[in-house]
KOLVO-871985 format. One record per residue: residue in one letter; x, z, y of N, C-alpha, C in turn. Coordinates in steps of 0.05 Angstrom, whole numbers, plus 5000, padded with zeros to 4 digits. Example, Ala and Ser with C-alpha at 12.3 -4.5 7.8 and 13.67 -1.06 7.14 Angstrom:
REM KOLVO-871985
a526451564886524651564910526451564934/s525751424955527351434979525851575001/
***
This chain:
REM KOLVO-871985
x056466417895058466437916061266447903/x063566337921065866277904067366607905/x068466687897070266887887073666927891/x073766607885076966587878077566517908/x079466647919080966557945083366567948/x084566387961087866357964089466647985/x090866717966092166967990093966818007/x093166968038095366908057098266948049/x099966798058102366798059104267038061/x102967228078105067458088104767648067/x102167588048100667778032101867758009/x102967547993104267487971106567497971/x107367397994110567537990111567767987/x110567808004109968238005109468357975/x108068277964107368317939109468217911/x110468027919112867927909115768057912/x115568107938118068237942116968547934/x115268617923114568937917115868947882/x116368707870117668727848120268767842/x121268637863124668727872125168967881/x123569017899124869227922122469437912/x123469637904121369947903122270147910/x123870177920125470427935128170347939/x129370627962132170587970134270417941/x133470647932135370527902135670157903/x133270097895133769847885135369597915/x134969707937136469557961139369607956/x140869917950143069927940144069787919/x142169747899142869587880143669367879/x141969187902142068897898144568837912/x144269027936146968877956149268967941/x148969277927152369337911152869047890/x150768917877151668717851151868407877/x151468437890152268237915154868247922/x155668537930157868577939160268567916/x159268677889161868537869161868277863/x160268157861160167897855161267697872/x162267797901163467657922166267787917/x167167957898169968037895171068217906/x169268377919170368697934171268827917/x173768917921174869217914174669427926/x172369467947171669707956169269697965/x167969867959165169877971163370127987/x162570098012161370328022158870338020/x157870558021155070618016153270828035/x152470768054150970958073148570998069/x147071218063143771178065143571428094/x140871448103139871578118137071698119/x137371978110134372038105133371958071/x135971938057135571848028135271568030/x135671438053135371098054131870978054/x131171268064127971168076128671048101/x129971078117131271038150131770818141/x135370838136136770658129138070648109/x138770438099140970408079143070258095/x146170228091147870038098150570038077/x150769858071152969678052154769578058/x157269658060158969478073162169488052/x162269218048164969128022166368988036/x168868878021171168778039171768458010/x169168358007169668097993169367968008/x168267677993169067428011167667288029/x166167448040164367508059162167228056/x160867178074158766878072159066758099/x158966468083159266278116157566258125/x158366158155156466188183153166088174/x154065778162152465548154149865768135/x151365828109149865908096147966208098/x148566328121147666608124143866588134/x142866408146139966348152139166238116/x140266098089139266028077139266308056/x140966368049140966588039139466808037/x137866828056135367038060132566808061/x133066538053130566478037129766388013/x127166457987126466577977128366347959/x128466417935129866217915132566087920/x133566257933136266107950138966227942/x140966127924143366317908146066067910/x147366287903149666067901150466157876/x150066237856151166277835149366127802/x147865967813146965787795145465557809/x145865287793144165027805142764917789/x142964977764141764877745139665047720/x138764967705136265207694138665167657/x140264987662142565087645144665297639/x145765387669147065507679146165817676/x143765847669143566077656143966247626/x145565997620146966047589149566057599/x150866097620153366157620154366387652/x152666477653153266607677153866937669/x155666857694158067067690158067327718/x156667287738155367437755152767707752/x152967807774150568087765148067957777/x147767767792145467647806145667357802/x143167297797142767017801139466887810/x138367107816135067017821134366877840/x135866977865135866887895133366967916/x133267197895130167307915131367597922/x132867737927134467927931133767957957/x135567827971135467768003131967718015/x132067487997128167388019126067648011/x126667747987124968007984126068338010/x128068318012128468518035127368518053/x128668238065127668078091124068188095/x122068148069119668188078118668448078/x119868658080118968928076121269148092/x122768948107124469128121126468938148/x127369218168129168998186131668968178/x133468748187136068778169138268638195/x139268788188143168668208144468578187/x145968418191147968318182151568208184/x153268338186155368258198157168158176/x158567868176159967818156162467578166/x165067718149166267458160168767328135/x168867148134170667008117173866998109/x174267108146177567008148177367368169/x179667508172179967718189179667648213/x178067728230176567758258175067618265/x173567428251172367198254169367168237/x167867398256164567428236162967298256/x160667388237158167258256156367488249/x154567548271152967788258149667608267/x147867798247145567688246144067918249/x141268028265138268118262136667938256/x134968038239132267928227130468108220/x127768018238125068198236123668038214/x121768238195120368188172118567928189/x118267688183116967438187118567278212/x120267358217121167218242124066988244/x124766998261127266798248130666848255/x131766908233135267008239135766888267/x136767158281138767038309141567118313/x143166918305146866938301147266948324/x150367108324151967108350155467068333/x157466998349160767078341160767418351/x161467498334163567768333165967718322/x166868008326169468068314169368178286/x169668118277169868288247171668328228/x172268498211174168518183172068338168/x174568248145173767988121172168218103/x169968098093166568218090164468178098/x163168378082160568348088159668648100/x157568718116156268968119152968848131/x152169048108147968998108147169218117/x145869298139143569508140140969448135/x140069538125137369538115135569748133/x132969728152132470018161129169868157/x128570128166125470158165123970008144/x124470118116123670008091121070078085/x119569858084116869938070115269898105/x115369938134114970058151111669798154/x112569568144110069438150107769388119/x109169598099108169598077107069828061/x105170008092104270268074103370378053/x102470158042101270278011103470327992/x106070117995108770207982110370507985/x109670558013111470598037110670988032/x109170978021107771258015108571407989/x108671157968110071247944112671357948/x114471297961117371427972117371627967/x118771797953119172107946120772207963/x121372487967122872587984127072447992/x127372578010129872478018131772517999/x131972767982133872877963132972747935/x130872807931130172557908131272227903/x131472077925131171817929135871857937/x136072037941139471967947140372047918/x138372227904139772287872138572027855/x137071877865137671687847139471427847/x140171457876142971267883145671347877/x145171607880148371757865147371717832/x147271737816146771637785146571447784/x145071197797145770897796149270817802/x149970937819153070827839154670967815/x153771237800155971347787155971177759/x154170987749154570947727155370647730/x154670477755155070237759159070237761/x159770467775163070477777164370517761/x162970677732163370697707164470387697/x163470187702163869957689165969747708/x166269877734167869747750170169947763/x171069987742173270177753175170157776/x176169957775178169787793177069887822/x174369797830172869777850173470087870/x173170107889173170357893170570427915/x168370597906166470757903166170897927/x165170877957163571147973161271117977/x159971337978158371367988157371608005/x156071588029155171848042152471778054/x152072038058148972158063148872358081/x146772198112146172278135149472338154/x152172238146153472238151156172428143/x155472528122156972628104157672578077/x160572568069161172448041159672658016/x158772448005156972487979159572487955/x160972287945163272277937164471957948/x167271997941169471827947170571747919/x170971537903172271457873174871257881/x176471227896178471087899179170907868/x179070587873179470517844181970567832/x181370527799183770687784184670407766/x185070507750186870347727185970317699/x184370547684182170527666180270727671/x178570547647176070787647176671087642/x178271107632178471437627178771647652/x180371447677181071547697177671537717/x176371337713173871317722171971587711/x172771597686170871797675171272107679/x174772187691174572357699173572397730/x172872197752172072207771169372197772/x168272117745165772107759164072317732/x165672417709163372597697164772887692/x167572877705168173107713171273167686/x173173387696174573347682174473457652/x173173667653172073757623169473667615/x168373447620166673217604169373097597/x170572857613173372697604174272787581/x176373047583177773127559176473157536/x173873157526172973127507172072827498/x172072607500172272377507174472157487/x173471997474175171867445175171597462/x177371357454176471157460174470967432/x172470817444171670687422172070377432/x172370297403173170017396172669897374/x171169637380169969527364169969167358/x170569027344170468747354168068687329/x165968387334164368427330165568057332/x163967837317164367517308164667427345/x163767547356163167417383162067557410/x163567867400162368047420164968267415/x165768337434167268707429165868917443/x165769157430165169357445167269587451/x166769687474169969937486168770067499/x169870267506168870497523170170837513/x168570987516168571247507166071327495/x167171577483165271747465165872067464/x163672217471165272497467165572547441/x166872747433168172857411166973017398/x166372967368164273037354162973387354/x165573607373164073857377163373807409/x162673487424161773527453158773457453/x158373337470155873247481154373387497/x152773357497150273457522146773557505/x146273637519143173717516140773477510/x141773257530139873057529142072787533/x139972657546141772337537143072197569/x142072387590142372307615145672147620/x148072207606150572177601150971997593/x149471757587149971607558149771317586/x151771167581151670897592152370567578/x151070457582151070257573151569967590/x152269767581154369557596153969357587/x152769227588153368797577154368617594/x156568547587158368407607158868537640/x158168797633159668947656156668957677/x154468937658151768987682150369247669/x149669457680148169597665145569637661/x144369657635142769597621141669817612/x137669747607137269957587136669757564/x137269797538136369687528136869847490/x134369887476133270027456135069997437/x135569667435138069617406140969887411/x141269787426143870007439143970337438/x141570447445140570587439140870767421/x139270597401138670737375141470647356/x143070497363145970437348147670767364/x148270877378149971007389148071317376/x145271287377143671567363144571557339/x143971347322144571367293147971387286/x149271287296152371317286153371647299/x152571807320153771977336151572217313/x149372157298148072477306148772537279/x150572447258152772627239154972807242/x154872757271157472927284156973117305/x153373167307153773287326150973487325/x151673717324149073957323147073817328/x144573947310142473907327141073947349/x140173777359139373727391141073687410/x143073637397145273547421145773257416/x146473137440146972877438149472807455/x151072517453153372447450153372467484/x155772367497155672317527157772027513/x157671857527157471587524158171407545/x159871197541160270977567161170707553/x159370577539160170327526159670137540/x161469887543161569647552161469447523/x159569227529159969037508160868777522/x161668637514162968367520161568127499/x159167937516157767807496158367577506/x157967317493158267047499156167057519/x156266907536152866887562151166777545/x152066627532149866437516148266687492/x149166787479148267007463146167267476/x146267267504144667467514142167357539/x139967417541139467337561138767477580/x139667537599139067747621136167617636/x134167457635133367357652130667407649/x130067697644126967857632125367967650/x127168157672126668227686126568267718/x125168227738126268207763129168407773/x129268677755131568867771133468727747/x133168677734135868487715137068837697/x135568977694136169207670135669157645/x133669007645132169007611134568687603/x135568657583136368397564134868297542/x136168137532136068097504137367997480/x138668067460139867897449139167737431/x141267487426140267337414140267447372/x142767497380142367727353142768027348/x140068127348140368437365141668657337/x140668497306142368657293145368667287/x146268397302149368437304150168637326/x149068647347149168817375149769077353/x147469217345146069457334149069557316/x149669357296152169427278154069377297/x154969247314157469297317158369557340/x155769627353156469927371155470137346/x154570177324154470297299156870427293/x158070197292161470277272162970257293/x163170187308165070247330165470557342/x161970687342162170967353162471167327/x162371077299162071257274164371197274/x166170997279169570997280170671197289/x169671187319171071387343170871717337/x167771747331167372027319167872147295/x168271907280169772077256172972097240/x174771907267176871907262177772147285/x177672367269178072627292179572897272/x181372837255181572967238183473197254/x184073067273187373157285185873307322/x185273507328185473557356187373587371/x188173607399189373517412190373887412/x193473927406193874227411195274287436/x195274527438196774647465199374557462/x200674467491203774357490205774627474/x206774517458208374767441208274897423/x205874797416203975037398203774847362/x203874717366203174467343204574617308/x206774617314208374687295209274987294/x207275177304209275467319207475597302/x208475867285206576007268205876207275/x205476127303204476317318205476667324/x205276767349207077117353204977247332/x202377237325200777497313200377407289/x200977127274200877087247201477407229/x203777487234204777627208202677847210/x200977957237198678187236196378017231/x195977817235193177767221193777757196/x195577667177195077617152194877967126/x195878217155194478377142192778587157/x190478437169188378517181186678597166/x184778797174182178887154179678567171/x180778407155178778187162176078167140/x176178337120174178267102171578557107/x171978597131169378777126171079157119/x173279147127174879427121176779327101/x176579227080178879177066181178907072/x183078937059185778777077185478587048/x186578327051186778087044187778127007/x188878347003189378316978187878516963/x184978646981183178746968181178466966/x181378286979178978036979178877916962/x182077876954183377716929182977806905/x182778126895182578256879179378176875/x177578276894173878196886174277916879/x175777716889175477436885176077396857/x177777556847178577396818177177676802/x175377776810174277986789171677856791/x171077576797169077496786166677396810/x167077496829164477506853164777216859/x166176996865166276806870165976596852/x163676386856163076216837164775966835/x166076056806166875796792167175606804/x164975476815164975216829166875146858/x167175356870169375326882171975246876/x172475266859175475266849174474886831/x173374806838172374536826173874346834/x173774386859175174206884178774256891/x180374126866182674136880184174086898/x185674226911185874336942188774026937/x189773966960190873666965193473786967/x194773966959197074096958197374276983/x199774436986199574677003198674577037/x196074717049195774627073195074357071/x193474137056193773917056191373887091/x190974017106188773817121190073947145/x192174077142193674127173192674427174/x191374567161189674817167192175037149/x192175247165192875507151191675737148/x190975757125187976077128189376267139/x188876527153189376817152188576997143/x186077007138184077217131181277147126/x180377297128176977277122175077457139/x173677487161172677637171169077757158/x169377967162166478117148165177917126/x166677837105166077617086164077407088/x165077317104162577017123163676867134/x166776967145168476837163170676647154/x171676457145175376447147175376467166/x178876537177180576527199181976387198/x182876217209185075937210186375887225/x188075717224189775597248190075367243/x189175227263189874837253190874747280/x193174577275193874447313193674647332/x194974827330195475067355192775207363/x189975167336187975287347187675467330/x185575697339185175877318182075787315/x182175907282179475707283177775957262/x175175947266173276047251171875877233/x171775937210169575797190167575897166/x164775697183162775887167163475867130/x164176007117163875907101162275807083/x159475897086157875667064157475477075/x156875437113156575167115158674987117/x161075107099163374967091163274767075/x162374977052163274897031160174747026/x157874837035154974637033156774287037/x158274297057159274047065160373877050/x162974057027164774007015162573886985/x161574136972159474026953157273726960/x156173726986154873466992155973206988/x158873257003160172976997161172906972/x161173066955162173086927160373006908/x157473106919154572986901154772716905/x155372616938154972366946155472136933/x158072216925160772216913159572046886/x158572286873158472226845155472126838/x154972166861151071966862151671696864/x153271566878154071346881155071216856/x157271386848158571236829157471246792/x157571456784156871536752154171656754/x154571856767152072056770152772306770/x151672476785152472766788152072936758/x154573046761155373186724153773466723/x152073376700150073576696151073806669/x148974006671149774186651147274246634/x146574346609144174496587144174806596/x141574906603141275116605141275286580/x143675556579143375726548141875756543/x138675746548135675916540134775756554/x131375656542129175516556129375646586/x129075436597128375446629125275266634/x123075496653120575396652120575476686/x119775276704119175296730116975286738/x115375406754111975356763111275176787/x110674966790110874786810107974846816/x107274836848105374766868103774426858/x101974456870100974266865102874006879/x102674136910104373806929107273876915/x108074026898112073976890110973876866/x108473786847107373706825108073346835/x106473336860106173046866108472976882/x110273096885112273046893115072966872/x114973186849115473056828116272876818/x113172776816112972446811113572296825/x113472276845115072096870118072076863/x118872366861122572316864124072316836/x121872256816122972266791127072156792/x126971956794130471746797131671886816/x130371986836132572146855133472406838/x131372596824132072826808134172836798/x133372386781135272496749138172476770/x138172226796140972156796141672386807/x141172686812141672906818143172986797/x142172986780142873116759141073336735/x137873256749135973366732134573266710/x134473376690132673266670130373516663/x127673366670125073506678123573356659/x123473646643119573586625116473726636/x114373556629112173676648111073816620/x109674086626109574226599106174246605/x105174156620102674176616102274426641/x099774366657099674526679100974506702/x102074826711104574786731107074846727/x107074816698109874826693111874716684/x114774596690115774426675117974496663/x119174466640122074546629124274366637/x126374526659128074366654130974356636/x131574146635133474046607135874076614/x135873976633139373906644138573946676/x140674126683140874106716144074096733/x143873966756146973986760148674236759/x151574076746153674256749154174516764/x153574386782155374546808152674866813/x151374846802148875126798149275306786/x149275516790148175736777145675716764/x145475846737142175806731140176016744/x141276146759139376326773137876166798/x139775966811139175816833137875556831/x137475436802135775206796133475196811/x131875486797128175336810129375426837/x131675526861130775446885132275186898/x133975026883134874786886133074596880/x131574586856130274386858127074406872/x125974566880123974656906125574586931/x128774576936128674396962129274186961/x129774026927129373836930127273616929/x124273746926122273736925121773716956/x122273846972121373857002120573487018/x118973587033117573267043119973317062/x120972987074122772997083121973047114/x122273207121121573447151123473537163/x125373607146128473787166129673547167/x130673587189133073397189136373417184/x137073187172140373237159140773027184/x143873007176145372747186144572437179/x144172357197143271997196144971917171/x143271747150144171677129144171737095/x143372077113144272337093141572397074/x141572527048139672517029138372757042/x136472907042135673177038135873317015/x135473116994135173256972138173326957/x139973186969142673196954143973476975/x142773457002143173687027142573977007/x139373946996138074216990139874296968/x140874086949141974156926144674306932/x146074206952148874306959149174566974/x146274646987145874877002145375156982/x143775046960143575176940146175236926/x147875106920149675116913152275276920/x152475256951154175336968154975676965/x157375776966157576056968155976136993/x155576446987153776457012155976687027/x154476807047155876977058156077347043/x157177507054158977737045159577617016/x160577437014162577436991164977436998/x167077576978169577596991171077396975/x172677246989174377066977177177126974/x178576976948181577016955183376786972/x184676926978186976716995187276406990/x187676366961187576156951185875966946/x182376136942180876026950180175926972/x180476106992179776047026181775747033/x183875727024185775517030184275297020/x183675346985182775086976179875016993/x178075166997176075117010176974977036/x178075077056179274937078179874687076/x182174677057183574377050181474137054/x179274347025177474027023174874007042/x175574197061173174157086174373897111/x177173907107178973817129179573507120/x178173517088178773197080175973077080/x173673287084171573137079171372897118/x169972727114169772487135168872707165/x166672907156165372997186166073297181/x168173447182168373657183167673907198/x165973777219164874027246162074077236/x160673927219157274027215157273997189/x155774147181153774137146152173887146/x151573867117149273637119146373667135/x145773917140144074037158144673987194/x146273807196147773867221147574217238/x148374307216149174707233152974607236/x153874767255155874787265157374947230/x159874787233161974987217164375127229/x165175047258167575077266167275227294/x168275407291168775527322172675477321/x172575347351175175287359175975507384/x177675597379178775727405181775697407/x182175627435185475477438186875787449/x189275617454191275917454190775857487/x190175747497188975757531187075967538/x185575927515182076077519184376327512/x185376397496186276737481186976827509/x189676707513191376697544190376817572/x188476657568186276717598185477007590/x183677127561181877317550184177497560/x185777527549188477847557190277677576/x189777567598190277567625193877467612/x193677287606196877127606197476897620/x194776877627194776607648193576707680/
***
């Protein structure tokens, strides 16, 4: 007996149009990239019931003629391409032409549209039946209701999630689609109340404070990038911002938004040197690609792309966002404050900031020996070279600072971990990190897995700066170890540089050159002198990422003279 049978007509379309259309969302979708692509600078947005009821759309572009309004809602039917060429140069958010005929079969729809001011035609159409026009009056536009979605298509029609569910995912679609169309101006409301209003602006920055709020914005860099045949622009938060997760992060190809992995993982890898761990960037990049270089034509909702060269894509939002986040040497200070040495300078600088004693007891332990040598390695770029002024030292763990009208806290070892890392980097790259002979045999007892580990990182060791003999067993002598050590701290520098690579540093970053510099680093209750604390500062303020360790741990607490202001009520 035969098996194979032809599906009815009403059955496949239905099923076809279930690829387009899967919820309120995606009806908003199609008619909003309808409605820009006809040239509206304003767009309304009604749902009802989360747009299980209804949805309705109504823009003020160049509406559709009389003629064409019955073709338009059938299946394959567009005006924005004629040829299977024309998809190497298209410059629109739609071009499939199943938008419309997919609605049409899973829902009822009105239509009112007109070309010229007062001169529409409006249309109803029942799912299988046939458009019936009349003359109205109308404003130049378009307006679509969409109602009773899914109503002849229960098995879809059930998946529908609640009303508040299904309107929060049209508010996050509308807020990120306006992100890229600033100009445009943005409503939407729900069950007859305004959800938000975005009146269009003038740039993105002004977009970004309307739509991710004004303290997201002010943290916010521009990025810029040009690329053989592509630029990228947008924003980036600022290497002490970001968010928890990635929900913030938007992306743009020729002004359509996209998910797409290359993009992705270029904006994770360039942003997570600058930014604590587990935090991630907040983000709004637009790229600008030749049409011919990308092909949008993967998927029915038109989110997924592809490029034609995805590792040019990858590098050029790379360095465009490692640009933005690491040219940040300078923060933005309080109006007035920039150059002012502040009313409480002359009492902090003789504060009991070190734990009970005052600054020229810190100085005194500092040059009687408690502070290692190696600090003073790094000459400081002349007085104040990075804009910073020390004050003190708090319970010997702290500097106190002032940079750009802020007062600033700094950890100090995961200062100076920073300052030593880039300095290994430094000299790993170029000669090799400057090693020293231990005064007396040095014998270390290695584990079996730091045995076979060993051997693995032999060239990484030496370009460390170790020279390691295996003495038989678990022990090995070492010969030479870097400079920058104490010999008390060897066997625990080179045990983290032994470590399987498990913790995470900064994208790019060694672990083993990380463990070596951590080892290295002053630690806390040491008391420093003045001069030290400066030079340490200096060369924290010249290293490239001065807010995190190679560990990505925070080094900087900022507090503005706003935050003080507000604390003892001056504001």
């Amino acid at each position: 007996m035969a098996r194979i049978r032809e599906l009815p007509p009403d059955v496949y379309r239905k099923i076809a149009a279930g690829e387009v259309v899967e919820r309120p969302l995606s009806v908003v979708k199609e008619l909003v990239e309808n409605a820009l692509d006809a040239g509206a600078d304003h767009i309304h947005v009604e749902l009802e019931d989360g747009g299980r009821h209804w949805v309705r759309v109504s823009d003020n572009g160049c509406g559709i003629n009389a003629g064409d309004i019955p073709l338009a809602f059938q299946r394959h039917s567009t005006s924005k391409l004629s040829g299977i060429e024309d998809l190497d140069q298209l410059t629109t958010l739609g071009f499939r032409g199943e938008a419309l005929a997919s609605l049409r079969e899973v829902a009822r729809i009105q239509l009112v549209s007109a070309e010229t001011e007062g001169a529409g035609v409006e249309m109803d159409l029942e799912p299988g039946g046939q458009p019936r026009l009349r003359t109205v009056s109308s404003s130049r536009g378009t307006r679509i209701t969409v109602s009773d979605l899914f109503h002849n298509f229960p098995v879809r029609r059930k998946f529908l999630k609640s009303a508040r569910t299904e309107t929060n995912r049209v508010v996050s679609w509308l807020e990120g689609i306006a992100l890229a169309w600033w100009k445009v101006g943005f409503d939407l409301d729900h069950n007859g109340r305004s959800v938000f209003s975005y009146p269009g602006v003038d740039s993105l920055l002004e977009r970004a404070y309307q739509v991710l709020g004004r303290e997201t914005a002010a943290e916010l860099v521009p990025v810029m990038g040009d690329g053989e045949t592509a630029t990228c622009t947008g924003l980036v938060s600022r290497s002490r911002g970001g968010g928890p997760d990635r929900r913030r992060q938007y992306f743009f190809v020729n002004r359509r938004p996209v998910r797409e992995k290359t993009l992705m993982a270029a904006l994770h890898n360039a942003a997570a040197p600058f930014l604590e761990k587990g935090r991630h960037p907040v983000a709004v990049l637009l790229l600008e690609v030749s049409a011919e270089d990308v092909d949008v034509n993967i998927h029915p909702m038109k989110l997924e792309i592809r490029f034609r060269d995805d590792q040019a894509a990858f590098r050029l939002v790379y360095h465009a966002v490692a640009a933005a986040m690491g040219n940040q040497t300078a923060f933005p200070s309080h109006p007035g404050t920039a150059d002012a040495p502040g009313r409480y300078s002359a009492f902090v600088r003789n504060a009991a900031w070190s734990g009970g004693a005052d600054v020229s007891q810190a100085a005194e332990a500092g040059s009687a020996g408690n502070v290692r040598e190696n600090l003073l390695l790094f000459p400081g770029g002349g007085p104040h070279a990075g804009g910073v002024r020390v004050l003190g030292q708090y319970r010997s763990a702290y500097i106190v600072a002032e940079r750009n009208g802020e007062l600033l806290l700094i950890d100090q070892h995961n200062a100076h971990e920073r300052v030593i890392y880039d300095r290994l980097r430094r000299q790993a790259a170029d000669q090799g990190v400057e090693s020293a002979a231990p005064l007396f045999p040095m014998l270390i007892e290695l584990s079996a897995t730091e045995r076979g580990l060993l051997a693995q990182k032999g060239e990484i060791l030496a370009g460390l700066g170790f020279e390691l003999e295996p003495m038989g067993g678990a022990s090995v002598a070492v010969r030479r170890y870097p400079r920058l050590l104490a010999e008390a701290e060897v066997a625990g520098a080179l045990r983290e540089a032994l470590q399987p690579a498990e913790e995470q540093v900064e994208t790019g970053g060694d672990l083993s050159l990380a463990g070596v510099a951590c080892k290295a680093a002053i630690k806390v209750n040491q008391p420093l002198s003045l001069l030290e604390m400066q030079r340490l500062a200096d060369e924290l303020f010249a290293c490239e990422n001065p807010e995190f360790c190679p560990h990505r741990r925070p080094i900087l607490v900022h507090i503005s003279l706003e935050e003080i202001e507000k604390r003892v009520r001056r504001r």
